[in-house]
N, CA, C and O atoms as a Tinker XYZ file with bonds, in Angstrom:
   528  protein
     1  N    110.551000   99.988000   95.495000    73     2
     2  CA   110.059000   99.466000   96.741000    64     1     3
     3  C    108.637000   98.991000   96.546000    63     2     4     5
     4  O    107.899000   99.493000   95.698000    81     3
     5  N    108.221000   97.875000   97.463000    73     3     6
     6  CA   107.166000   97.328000   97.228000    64     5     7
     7  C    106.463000   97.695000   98.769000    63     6     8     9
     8  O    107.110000   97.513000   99.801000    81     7
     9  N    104.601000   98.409000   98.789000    73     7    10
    10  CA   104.336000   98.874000   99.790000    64     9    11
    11  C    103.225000   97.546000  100.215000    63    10    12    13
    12  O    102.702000   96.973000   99.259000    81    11
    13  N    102.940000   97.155000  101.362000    73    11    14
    14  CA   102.563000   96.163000  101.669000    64    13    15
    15  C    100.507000   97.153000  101.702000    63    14    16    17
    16  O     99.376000   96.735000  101.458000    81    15
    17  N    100.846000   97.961000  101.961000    73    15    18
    18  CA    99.549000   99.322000  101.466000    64    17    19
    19  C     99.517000   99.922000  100.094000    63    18    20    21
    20  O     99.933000  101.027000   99.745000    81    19
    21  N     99.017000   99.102000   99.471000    73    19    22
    22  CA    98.607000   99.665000   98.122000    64    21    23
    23  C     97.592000  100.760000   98.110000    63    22    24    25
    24  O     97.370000  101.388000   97.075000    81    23
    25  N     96.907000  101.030000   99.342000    73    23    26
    26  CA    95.395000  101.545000   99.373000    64    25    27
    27  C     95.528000  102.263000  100.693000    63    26    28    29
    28  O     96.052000  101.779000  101.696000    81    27
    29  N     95.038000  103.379000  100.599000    73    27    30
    30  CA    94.817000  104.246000  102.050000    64    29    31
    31  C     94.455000  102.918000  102.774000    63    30    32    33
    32  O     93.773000  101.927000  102.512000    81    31
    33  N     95.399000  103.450000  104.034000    73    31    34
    34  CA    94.951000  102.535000  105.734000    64    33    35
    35  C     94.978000  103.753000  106.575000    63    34    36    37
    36  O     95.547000  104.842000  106.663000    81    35
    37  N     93.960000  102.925000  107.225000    73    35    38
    38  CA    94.112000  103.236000  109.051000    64    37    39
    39  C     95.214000  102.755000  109.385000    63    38    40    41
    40  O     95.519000  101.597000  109.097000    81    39
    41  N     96.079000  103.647000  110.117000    73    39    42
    42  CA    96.811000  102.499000  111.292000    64    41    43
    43  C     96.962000  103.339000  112.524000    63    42    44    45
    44  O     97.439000  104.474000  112.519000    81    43
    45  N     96.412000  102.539000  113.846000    73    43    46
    46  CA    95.900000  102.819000  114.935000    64    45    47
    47  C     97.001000  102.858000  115.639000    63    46    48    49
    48  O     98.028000  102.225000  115.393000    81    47
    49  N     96.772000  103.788000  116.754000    73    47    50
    50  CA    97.957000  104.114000  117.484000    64    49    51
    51  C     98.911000  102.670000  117.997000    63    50    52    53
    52  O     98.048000  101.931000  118.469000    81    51
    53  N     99.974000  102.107000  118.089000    73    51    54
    54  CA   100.622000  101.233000  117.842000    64    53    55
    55  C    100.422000  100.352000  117.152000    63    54    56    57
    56  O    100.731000   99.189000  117.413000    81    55
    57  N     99.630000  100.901000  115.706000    73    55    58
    58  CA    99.724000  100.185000  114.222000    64    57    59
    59  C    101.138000  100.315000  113.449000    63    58    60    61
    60  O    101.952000  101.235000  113.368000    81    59
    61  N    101.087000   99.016000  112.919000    73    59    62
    62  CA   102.396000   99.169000  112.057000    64    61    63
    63  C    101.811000   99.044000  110.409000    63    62    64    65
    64  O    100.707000   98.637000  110.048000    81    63
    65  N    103.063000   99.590000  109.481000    73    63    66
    66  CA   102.667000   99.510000  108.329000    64    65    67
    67  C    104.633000   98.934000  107.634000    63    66    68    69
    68  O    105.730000   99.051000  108.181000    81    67
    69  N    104.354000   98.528000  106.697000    73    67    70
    70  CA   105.729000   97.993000  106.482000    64    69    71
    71  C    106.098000   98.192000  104.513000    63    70    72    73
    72  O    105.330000   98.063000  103.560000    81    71
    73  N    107.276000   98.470000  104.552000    73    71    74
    74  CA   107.886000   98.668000  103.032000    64    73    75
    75  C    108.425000   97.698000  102.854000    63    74    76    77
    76  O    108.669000   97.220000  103.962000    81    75
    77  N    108.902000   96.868000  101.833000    73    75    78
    78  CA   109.967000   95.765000  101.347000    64    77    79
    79  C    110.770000   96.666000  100.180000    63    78    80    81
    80  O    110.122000   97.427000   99.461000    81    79
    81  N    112.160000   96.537000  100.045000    73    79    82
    82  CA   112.660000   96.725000   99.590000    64    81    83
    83  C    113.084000   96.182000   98.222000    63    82    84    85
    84  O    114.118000   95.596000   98.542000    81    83
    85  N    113.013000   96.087000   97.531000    73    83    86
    86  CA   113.565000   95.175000   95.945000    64    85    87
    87  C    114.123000   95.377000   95.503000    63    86    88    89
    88  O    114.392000   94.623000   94.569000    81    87
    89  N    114.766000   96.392000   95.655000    73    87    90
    90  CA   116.327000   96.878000   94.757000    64    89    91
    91  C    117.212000   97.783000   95.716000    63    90    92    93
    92  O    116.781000   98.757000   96.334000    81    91
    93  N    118.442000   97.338000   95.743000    73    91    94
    94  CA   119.225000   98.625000   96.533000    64    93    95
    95  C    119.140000  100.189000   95.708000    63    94    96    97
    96  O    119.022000  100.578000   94.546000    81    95
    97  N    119.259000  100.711000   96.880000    73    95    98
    98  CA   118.678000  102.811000   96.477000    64    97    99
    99  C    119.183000  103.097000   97.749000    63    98   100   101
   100  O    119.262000  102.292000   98.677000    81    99
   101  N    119.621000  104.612000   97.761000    73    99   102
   102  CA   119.929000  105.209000   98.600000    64   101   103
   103  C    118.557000  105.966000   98.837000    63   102   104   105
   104  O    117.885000  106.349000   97.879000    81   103
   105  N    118.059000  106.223000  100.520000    73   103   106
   106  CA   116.778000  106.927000  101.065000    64   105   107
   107  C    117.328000  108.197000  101.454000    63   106   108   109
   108  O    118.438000  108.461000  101.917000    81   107
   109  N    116.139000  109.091000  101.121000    73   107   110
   110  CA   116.543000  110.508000  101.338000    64   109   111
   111  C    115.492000  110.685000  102.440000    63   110   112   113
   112  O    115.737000  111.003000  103.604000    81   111
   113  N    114.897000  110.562000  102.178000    73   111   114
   114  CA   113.639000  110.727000  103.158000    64   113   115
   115  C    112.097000  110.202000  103.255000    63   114   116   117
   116  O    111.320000  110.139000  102.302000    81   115
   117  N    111.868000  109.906000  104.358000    73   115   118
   118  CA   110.143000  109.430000  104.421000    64   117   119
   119  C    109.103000  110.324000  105.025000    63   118   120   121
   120  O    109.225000  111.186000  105.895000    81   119
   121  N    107.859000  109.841000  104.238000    73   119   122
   122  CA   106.597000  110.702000  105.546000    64   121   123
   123  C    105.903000  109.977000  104.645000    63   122   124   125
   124  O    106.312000  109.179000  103.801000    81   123
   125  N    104.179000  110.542000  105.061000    73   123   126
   126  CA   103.386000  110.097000  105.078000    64   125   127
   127  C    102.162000  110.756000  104.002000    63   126   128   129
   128  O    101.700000  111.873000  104.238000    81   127
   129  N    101.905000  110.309000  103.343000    73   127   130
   130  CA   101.109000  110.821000  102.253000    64   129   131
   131  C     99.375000  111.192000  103.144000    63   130   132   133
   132  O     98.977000  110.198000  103.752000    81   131
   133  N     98.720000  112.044000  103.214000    73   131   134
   134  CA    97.500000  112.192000  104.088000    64   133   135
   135  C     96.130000  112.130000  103.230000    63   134   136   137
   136  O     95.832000  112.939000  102.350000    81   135
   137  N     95.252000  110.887000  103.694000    73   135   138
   138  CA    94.572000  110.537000  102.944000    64   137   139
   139  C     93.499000  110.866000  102.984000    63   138   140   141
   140  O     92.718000  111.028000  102.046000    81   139
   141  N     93.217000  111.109000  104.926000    73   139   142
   142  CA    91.907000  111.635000  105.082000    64   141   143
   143  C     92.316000  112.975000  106.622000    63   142   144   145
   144  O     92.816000  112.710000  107.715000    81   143
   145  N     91.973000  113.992000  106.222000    73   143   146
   146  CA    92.323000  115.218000  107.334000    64   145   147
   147  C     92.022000  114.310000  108.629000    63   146   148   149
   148  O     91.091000  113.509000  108.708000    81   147
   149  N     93.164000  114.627000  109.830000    73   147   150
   150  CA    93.415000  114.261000  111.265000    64   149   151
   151  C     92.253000  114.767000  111.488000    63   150   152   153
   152  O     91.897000  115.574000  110.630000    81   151
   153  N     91.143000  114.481000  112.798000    73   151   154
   154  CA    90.552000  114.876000  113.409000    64   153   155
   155  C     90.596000  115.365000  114.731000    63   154   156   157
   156  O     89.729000  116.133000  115.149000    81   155
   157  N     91.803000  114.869000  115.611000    73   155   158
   158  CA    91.863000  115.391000  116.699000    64   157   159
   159  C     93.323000  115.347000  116.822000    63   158   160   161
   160  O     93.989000  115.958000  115.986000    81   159
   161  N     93.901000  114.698000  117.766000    73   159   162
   162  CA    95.359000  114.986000  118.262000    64   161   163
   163  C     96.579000  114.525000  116.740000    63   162   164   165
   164  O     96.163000  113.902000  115.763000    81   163
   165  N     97.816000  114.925000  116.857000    73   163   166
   166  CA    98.958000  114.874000  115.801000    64   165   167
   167  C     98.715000  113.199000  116.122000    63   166   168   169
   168  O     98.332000  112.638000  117.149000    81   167
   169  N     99.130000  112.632000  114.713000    73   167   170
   170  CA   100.026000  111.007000  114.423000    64   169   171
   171  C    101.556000  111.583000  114.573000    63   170   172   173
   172  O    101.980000  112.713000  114.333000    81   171
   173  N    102.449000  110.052000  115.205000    73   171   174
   174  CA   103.608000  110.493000  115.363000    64   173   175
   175  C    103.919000  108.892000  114.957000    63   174   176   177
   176  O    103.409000  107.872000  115.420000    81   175
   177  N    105.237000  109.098000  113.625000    73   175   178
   178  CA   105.605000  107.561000  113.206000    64   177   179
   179  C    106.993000  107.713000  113.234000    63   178   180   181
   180  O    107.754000  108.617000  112.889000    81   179
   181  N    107.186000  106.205000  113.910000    73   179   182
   182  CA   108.572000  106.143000  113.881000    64   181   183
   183  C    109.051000  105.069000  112.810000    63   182   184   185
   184  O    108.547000  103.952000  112.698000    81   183
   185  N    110.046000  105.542000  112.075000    73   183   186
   186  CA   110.695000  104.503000  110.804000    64   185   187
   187  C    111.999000  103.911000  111.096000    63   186   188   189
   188  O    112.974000  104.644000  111.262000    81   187
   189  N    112.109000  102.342000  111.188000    73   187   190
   190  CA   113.322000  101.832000  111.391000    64   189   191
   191  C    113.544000  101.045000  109.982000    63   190   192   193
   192  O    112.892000  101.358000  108.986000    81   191
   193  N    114.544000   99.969000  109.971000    73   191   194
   194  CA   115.013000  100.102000  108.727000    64   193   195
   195  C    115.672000   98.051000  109.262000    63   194   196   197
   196  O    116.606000   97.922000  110.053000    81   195
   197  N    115.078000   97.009000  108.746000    73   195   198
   198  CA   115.408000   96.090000  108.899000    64   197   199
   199  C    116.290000   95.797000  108.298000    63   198   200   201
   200  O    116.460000   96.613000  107.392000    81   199
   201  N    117.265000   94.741000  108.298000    73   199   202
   202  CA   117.988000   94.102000  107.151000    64   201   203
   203  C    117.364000   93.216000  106.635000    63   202   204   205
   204  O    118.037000   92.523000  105.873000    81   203
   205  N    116.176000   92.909000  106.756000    73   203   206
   206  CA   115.383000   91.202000  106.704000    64   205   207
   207  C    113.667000   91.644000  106.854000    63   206   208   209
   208  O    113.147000   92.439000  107.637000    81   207
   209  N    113.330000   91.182000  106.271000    73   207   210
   210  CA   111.946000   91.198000  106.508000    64   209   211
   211  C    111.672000   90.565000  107.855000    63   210   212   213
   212  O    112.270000   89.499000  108.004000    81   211
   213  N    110.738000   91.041000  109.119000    73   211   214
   214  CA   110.454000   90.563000  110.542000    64   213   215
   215  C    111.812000   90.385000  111.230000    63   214   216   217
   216  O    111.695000   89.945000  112.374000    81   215
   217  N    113.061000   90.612000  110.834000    73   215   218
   218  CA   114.413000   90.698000  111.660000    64   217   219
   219  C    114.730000   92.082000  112.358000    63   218   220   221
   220  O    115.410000   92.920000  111.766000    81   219
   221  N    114.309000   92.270000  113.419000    73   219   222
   222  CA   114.857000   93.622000  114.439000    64   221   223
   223  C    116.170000   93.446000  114.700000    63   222   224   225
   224  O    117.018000   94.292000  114.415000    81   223
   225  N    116.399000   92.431000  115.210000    73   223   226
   226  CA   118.459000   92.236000  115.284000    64   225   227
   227  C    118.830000   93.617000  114.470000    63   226   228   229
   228  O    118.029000   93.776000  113.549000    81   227
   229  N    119.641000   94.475000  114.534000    73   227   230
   230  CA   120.705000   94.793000  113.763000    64   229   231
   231  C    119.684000   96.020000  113.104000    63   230   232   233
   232  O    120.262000   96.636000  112.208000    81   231
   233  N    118.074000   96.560000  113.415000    73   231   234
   234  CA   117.362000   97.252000  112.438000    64   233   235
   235  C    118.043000   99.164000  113.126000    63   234   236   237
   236  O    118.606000   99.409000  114.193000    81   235
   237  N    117.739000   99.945000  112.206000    73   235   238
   238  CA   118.820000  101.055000  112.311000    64   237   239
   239  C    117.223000  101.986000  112.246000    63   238   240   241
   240  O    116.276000  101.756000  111.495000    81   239
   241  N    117.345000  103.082000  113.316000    73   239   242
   242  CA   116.560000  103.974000  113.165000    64   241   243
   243  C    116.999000  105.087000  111.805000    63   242   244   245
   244  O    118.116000  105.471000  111.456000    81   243
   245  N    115.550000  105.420000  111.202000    73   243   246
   246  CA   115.464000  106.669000  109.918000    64   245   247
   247  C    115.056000  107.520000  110.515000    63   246   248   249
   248  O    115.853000  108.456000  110.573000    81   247
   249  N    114.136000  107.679000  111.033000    73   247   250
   250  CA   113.286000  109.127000  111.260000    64   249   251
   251  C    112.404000  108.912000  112.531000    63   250   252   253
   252  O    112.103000  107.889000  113.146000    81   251
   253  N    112.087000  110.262000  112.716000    73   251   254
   254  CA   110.592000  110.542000  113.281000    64   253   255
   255  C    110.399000  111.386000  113.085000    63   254   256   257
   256  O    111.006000  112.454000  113.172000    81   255
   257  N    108.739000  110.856000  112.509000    73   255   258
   258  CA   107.861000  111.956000  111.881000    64   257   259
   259  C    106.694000  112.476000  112.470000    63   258   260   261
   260  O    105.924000  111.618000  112.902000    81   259
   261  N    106.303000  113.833000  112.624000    73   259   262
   262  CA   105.303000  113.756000  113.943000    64   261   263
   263  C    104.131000  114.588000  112.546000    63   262   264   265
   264  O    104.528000  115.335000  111.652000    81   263
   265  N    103.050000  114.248000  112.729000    73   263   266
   266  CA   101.891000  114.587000  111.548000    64   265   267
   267  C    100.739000  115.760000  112.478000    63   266   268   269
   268  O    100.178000  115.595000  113.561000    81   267
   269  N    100.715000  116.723000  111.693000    73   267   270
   270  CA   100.295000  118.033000  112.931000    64   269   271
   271  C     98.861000  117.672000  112.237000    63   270   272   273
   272  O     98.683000  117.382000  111.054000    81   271
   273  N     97.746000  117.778000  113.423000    73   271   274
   274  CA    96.184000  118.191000  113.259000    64   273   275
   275  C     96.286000  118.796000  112.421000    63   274   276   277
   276  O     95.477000  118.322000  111.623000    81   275
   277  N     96.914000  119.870000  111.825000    73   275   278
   278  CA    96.967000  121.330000  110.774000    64   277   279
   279  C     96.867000  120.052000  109.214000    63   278   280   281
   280  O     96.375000  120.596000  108.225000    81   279
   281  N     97.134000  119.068000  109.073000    73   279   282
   282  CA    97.573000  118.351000  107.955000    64   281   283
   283  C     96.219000  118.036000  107.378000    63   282   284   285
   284  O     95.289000  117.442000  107.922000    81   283
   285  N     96.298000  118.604000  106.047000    73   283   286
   286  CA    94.641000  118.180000  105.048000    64   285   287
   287  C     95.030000  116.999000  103.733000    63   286   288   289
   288  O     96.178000  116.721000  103.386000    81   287
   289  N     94.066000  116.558000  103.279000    73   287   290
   290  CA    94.190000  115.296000  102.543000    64   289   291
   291  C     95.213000  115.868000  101.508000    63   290   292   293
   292  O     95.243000  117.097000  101.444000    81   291
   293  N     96.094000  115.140000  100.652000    73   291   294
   294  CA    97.034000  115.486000   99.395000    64   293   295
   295  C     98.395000  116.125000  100.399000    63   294   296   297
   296  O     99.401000  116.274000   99.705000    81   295
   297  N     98.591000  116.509000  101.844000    73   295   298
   298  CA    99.261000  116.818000  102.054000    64   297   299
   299  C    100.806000  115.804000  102.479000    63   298   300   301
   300  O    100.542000  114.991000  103.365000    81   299
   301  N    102.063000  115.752000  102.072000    73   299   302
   302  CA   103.142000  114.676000  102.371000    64   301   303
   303  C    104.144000  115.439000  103.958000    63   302   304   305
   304  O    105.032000  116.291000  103.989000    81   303
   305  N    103.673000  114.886000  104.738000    73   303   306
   306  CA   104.862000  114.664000  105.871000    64   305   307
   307  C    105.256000  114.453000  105.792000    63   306   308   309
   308  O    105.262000  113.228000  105.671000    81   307
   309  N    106.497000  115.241000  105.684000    73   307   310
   310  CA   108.112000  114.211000  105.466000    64   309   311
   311  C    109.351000  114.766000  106.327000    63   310   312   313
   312  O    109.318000  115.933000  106.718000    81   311
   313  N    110.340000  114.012000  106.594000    73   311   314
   314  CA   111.299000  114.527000  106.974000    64   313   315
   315  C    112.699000  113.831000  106.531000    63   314   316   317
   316  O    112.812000  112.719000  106.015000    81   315
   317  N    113.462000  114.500000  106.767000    73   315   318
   318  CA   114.957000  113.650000  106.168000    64   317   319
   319  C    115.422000  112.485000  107.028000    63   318   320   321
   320  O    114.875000  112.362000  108.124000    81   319
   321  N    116.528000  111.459000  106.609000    73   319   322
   322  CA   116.675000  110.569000  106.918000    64   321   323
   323  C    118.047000  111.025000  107.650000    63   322   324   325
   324  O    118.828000  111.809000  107.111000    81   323
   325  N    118.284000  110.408000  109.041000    73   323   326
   326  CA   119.393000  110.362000  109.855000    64   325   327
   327  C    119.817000  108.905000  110.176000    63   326   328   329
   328  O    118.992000  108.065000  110.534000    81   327
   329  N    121.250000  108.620000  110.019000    73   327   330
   330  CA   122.305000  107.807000  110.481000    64   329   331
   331  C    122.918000  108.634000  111.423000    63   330   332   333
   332  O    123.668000  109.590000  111.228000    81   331
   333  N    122.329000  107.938000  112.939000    73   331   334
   334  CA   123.045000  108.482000  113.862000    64   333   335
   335  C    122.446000  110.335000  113.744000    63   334   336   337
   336  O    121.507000  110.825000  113.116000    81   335
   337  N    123.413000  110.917000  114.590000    73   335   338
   338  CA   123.461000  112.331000  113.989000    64   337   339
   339  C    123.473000  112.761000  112.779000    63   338   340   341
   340  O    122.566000  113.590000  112.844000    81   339
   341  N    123.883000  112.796000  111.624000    73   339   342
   342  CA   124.122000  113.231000  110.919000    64   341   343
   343  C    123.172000  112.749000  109.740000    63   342   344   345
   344  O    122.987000  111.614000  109.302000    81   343
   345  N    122.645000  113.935000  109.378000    73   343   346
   346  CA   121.103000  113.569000  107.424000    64   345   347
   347  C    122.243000  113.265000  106.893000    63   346   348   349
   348  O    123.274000  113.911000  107.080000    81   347
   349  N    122.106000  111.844000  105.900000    73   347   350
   350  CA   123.096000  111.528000  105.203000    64   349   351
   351  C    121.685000  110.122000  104.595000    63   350   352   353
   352  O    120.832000  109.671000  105.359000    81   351
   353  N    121.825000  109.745000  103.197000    73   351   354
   354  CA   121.202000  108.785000  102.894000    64   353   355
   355  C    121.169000  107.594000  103.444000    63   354   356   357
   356  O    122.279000  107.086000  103.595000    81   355
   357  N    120.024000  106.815000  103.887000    73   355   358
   358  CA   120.293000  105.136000  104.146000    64   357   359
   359  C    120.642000  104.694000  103.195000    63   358   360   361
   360  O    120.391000  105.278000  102.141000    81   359
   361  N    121.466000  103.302000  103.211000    73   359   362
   362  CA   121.690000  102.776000  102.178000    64   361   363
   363  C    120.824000  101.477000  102.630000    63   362   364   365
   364  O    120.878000  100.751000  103.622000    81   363
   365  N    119.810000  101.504000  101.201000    73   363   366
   366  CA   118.998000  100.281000  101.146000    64   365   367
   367  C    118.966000   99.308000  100.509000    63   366   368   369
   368  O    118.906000   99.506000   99.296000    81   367
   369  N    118.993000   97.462000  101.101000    73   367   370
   370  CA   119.548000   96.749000  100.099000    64   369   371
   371  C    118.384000   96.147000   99.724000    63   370   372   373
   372  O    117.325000   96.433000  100.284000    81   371
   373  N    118.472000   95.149000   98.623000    73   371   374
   374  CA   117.049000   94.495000   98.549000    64   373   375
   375  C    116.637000   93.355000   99.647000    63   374   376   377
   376  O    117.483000   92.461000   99.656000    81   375
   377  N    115.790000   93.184000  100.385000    73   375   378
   378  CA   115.324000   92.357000  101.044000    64   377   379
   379  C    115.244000   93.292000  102.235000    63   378   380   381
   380  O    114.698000   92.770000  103.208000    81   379
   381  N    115.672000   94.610000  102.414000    73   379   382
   382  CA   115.470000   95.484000  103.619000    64   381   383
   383  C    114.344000   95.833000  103.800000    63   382   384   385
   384  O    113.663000   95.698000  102.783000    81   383
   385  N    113.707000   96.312000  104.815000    73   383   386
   386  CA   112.779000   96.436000  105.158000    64   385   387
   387  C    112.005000   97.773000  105.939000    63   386   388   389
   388  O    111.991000   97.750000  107.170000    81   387
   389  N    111.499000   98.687000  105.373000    73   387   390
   390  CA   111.286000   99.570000  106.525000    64   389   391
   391  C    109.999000   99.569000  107.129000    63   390   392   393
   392  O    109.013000   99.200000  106.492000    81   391
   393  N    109.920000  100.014000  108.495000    73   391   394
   394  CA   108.888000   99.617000  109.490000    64   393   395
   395  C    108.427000  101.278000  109.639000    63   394   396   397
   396  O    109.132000  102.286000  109.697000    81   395
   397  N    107.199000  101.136000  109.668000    73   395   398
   398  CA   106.390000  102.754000  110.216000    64   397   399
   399  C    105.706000  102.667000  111.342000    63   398   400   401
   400  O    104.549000  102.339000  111.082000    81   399
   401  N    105.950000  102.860000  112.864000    73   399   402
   402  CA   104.968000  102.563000  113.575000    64   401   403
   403  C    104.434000  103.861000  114.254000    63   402   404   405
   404  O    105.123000  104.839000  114.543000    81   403
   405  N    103.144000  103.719000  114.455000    73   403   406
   406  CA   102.226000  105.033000  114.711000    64   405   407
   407  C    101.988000  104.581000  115.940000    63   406   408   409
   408  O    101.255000  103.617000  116.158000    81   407
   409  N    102.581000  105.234000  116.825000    73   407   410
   410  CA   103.193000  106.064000  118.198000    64   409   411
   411  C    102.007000  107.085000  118.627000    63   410   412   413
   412  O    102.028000  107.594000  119.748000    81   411
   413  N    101.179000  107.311000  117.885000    73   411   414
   414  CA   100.082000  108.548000  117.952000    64   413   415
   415  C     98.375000  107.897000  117.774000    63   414   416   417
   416  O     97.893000  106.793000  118.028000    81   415
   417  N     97.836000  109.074000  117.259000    73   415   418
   418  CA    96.773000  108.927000  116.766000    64   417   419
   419  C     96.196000  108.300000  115.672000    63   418   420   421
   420  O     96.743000  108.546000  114.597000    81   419
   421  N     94.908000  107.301000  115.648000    73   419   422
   422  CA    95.059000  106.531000  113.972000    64   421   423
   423  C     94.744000  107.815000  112.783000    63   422   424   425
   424  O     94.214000  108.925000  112.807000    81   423
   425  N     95.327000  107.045000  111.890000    73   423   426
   426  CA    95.476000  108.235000  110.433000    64   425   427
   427  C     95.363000  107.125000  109.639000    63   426   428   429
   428  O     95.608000  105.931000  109.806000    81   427
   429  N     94.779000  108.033000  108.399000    73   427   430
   430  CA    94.189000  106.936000  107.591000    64   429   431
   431  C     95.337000  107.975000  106.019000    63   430   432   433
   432  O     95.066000  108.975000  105.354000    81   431
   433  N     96.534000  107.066000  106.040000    73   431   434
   434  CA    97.717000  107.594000  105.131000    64   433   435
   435  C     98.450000  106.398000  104.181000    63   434   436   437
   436  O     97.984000  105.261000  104.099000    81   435
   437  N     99.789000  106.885000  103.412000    73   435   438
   438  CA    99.728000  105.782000  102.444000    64   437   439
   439  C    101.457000  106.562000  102.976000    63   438   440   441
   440  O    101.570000  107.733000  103.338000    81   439
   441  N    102.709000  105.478000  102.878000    73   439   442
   442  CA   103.870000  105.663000  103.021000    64   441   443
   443  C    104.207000  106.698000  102.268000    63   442   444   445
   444  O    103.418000  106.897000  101.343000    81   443
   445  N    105.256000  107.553000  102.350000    73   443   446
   446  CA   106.027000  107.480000  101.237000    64   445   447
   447  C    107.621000  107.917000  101.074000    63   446   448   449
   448  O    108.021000  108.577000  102.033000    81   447
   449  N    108.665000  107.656000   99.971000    73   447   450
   450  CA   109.567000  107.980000  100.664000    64   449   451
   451  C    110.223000  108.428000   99.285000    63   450   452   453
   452  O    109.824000  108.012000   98.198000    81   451
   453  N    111.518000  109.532000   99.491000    73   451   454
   454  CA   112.255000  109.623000   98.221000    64   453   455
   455  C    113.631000  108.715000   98.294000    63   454   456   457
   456  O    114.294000  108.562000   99.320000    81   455
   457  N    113.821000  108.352000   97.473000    73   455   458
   458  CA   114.775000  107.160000   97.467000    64   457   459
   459  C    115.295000  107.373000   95.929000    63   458   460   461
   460  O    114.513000  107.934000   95.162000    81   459
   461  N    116.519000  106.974000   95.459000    73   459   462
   462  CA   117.038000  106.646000   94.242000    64   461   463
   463  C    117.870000  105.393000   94.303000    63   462   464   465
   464  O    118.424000  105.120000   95.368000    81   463
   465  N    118.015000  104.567000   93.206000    73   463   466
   466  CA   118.266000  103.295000   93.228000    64   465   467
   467  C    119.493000  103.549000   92.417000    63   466   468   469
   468  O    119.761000  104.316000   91.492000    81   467
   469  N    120.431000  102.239000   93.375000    73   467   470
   470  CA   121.973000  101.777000   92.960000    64   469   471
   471  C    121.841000  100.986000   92.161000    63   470   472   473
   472  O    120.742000  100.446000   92.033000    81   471
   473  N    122.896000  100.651000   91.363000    73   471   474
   474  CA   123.330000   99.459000   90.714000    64   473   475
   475  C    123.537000   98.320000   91.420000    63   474   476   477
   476  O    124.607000   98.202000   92.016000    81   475
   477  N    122.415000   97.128000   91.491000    73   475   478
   478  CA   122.632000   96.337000   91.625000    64   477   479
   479  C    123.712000   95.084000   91.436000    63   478   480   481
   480  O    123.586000   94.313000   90.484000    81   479
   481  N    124.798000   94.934000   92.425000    73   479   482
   482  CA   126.218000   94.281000   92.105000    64   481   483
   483  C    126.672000   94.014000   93.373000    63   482   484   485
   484  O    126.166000   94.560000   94.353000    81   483
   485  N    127.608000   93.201000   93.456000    73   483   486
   486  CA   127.835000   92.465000   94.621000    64   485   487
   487  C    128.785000   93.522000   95.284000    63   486   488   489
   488  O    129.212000   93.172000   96.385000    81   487
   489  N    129.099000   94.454000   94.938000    73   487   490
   490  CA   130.267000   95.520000   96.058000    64   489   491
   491  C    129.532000   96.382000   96.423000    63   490   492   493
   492  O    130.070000   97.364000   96.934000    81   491
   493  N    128.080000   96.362000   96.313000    73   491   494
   494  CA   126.941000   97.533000   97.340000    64   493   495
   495  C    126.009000   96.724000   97.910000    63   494   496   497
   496  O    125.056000   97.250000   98.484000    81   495
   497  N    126.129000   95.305000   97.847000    73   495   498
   498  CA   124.900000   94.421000   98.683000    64   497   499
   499  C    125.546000   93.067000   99.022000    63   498   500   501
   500  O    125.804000   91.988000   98.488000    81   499
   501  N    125.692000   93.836000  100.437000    73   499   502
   502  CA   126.271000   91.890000  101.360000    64   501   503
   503  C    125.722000   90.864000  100.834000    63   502   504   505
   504  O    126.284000   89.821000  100.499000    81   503
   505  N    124.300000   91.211000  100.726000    73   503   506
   506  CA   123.788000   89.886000  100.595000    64   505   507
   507  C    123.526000   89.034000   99.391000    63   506   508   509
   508  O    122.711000   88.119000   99.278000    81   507
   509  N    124.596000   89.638000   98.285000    73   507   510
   510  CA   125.223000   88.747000   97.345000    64   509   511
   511  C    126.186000   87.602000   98.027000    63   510   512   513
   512  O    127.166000   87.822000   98.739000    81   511
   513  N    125.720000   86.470000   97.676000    73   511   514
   514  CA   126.625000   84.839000   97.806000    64   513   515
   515  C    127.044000   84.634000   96.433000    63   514   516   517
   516  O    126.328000   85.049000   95.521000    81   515
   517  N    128.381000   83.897000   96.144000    73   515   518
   518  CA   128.835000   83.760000   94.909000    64   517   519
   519  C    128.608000   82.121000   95.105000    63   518   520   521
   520  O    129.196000   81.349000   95.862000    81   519
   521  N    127.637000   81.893000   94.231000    73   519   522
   522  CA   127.261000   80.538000   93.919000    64   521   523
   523  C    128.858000   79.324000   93.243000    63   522   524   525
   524  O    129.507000   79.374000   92.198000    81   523
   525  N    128.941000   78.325000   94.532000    73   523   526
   526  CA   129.979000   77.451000   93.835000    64   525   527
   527  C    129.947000   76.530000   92.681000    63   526   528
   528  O    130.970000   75.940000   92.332000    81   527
């Protein structure tokens, strides 16, 4: 995955931060790497999951992650990934997209997520076209 935050950010309460995807992988889970200790109230991020880079049509909620005041720098918020009810991996293709938006307080954090990567082939990613 490619992070559009290479570098600790701020992102202010209805800041967004965004992942691109480059290879299909199955997601286990996301949070938030803590860069500089909260100072006052929890960050709370919500992660959806585009098919498209800037395409909401069709985007599938992952998580919510709520980041407690208690959280000091080096520390990872994380939580598991849900389809629907049930923790079960996203399946991520390349060109997907995941969205982090901070619902809370600004935090100055870096994504992060555990993920393992599929074999790239046209029977795990729609968005193979067979060239005529």
């Amino acid at each position: 995955m490619d992070s559009s935050t290479k570098t600790p950010i701020d992102i202010a309460a209805g800041g967004t931060a965004l992942m691109r995807v480059l290879h299909p992988c199955d997601l286990y889970a996301v949070g938030a790497l803590i860069c500089i200790t909260p100072t006052s109230t929890a960050a709370t991020f919500t992660v959806t999951r585009n098919v498209a880079p800037g395409v909401t049509a069709g985007a599938t909620a992952v998580a919510t992650l709520t980041v407690p005041v208690t959280a000091v720098v080096g520390n990872i918020i994380w939580k598991k990934c849900h389809i629907l009810t049930v923790v079960a991996p996203v399946k991520l293709n390349a060109g997907d997209e995941l969205v982090f938006v901070n619902t809370g307080t600004t935090l100055t954090w870096r994504p992060w997520v555990e993920a393992y990567p599929r074999p790239e082939i046209q029977a795990n990613n729609p968005d193979f076209i067979l060239s005529a």
